[in-house]
LOGULO-16254 format. One line per field, with one value per residue (C-alpha): x, y, z; residue number from 0; residue in one letter. Coordinates in nm, 4 decimals. Layout:
% residues N
X (X,...)
Y (Y,...)
Z (Z,...)
num (NUM,...)
residuo (A,...)
% end
This chain:
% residues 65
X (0.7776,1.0722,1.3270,1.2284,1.2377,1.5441,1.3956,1.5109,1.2306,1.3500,1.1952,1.1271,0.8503,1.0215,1.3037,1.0376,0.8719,1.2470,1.2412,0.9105,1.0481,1.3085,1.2452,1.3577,1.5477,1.3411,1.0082,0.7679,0.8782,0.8873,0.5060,0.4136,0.5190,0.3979,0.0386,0.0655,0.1429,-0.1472,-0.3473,-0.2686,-0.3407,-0.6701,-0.7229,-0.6046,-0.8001,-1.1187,-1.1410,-1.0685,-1.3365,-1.5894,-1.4477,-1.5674,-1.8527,-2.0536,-1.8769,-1.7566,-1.4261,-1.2860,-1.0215,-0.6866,-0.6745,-1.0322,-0.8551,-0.5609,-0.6951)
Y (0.4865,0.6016,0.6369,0.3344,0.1069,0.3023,0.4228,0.8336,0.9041,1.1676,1.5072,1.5442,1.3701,1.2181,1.0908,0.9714,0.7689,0.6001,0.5449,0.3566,0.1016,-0.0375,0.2031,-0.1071,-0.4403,-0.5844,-0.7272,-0.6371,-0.2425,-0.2512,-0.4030,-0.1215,0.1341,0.0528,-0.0251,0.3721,0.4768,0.3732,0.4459,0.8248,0.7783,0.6495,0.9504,1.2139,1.0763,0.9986,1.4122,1.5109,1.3231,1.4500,1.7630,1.7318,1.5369,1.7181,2.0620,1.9787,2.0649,1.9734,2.1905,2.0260,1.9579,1.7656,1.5260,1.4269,1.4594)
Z (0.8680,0.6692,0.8987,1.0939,0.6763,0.6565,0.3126,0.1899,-0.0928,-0.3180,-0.3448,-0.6858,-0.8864,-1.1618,-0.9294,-0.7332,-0.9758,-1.0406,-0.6620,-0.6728,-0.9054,-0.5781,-0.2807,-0.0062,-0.0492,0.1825,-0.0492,0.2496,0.2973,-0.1291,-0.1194,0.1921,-0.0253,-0.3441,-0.1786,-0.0110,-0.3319,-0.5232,-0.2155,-0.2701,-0.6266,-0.6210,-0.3658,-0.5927,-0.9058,-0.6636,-0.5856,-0.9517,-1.0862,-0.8129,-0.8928,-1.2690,-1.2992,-0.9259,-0.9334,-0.5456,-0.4646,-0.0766,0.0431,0.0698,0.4034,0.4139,0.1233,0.3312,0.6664)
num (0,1,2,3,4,5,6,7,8,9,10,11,12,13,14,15,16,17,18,19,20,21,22,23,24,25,26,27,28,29,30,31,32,33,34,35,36,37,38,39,40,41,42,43,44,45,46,47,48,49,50,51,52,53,54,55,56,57,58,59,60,61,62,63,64)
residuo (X,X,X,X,X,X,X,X,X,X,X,X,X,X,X,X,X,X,X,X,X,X,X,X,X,X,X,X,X,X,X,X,X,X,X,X,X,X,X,X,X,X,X,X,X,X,X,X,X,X,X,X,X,X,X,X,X,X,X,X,X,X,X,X,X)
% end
């Protein structure tokens, strides 16, 4: 996907969050990423809260598979 949007995300997290803010000049690649973006982030905060309030903890590769 990035290579065919022609899009180069940065490595590092705070440059990354910079990035978010115009990744594409075209408004559909901008609204792809965006919407994988908060997809990922309602994935982390989805296993941290099972992880406090039921004491289960998957193993990475169960999260993101």
């Amino acid at each position: 996907f990035t290579t065919r949007g022609q899009l180069v995300p940065p490595l590092l997290f705070e440059d990354g969050l910079k990035w978010l803010r115009n990744p594409s000049r075209d408004k559909n690649v901008k609204l792809i990423v965006r919407l994988l973006h908060q997809a990922c982030l309602q994935l982390i905060w989805k296993e941290i809260n099972s992880r406090i309030h039921t004491d289960v903890a998957r193993p990475p590769e169960a999260i993101f598979a």
